[in-house]
C-alpha positions, 0 to 999 in steps of 0.5 A: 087507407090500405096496409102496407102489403095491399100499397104494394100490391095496389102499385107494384107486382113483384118488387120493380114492376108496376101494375098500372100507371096513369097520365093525363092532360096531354093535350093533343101532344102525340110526341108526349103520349109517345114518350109517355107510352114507351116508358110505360112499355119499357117498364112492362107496365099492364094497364094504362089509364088516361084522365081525360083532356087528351085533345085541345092544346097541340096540333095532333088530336086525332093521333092521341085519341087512335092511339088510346082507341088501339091500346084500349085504355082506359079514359074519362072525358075532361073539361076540354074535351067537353069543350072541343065537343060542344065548340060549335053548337055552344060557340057563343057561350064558349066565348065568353068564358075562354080566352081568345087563344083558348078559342083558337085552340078549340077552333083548331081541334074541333076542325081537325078532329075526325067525325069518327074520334069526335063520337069517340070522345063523346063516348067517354064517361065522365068518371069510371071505376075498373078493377085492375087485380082485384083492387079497385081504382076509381078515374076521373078528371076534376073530381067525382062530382064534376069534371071542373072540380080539382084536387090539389096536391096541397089541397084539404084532406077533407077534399080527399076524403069526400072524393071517397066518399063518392067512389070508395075504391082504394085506389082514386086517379084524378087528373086537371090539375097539371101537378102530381 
């Protein structure tokens, strides 16, 4: 917990502009990161954070991940992320785990995405902690212990509390479950 002084600080330079935001789970939508991202332009918004899932969903993977590429944000790797990744090698096993149209889905991914974004995703840690004027805010997908594990926004405050446990930065961004 931070006072009142460091909330603002953590959230809000000066009285109406942010100092960072974040998105996640967009899913290979380019015209929802476009959406997304002049928003954030338009509010002068500085860092920009990614929670991962960025690609499996909509036709344009390759464009959301040379864009976070070019703007250099900040990203974690998400469970579908992983999945696209490992689609062909762990296929079989894949399989018996997702649905016939989730296959599909990372089937259309891996296929479309190049050799150079593929290693790109690959790259991208499973959790990350930055420092954005001189708060720290931890990033991850599900959860600090696993990229499959999720908070809720009606979740346990005991679920919150160990994800502190495990990054004690002021500021925790967590990403998959699709609600704020």
């Amino acid at each position: 917990m931070f006072t009142g002084a460091q909330a603002q600080a953590a959230g809000r330079r000066g009285t109406n502009t942010m100092i960072f935001a974040a998105f996640g789970d967009v899913h290979g939508n380019w015209p929802a990161l476009e959406a997304i991202l002049a928003e954030v332009d338009a509010e002068g918004i500085q860092t920009v954070v990614s929670t991962g899932d960025c690609v499996v969903g909509h036709p344009w993977p390759n464009e959301v991940i040379e864009c976070l590429r070019e703007r250099k944000i900040p990203s974690v790797q998400g469970e579908w992320d992983r999945l696209a990744l490992r689609f062909v090698r762990k296929r079989k096993t894949i399989e018996t785990k997702c649905t016939p149209k989730e296959i599909a889905a990372l089937d259309e991914t891996y296929s479309r995405c190049s050799s150079q974004n593929l290693e790109f995703l690959r790259g991208l840690p499973g959790s990350l902690t930055l420092t954005v004027d001189g708060i720290e805010i931890g990033l991850c997908h599900g959860g600090f212990a696993g990229h499959t594990e999720g908070l809720e926004p009606d979740g346990l405050a005991q679920d919150f509390r160990r994800q502190r446990e495990i990054v004690p930065a002021p500021i925790l961004v967590c990403g998959r479950t699709h609600r704020a």
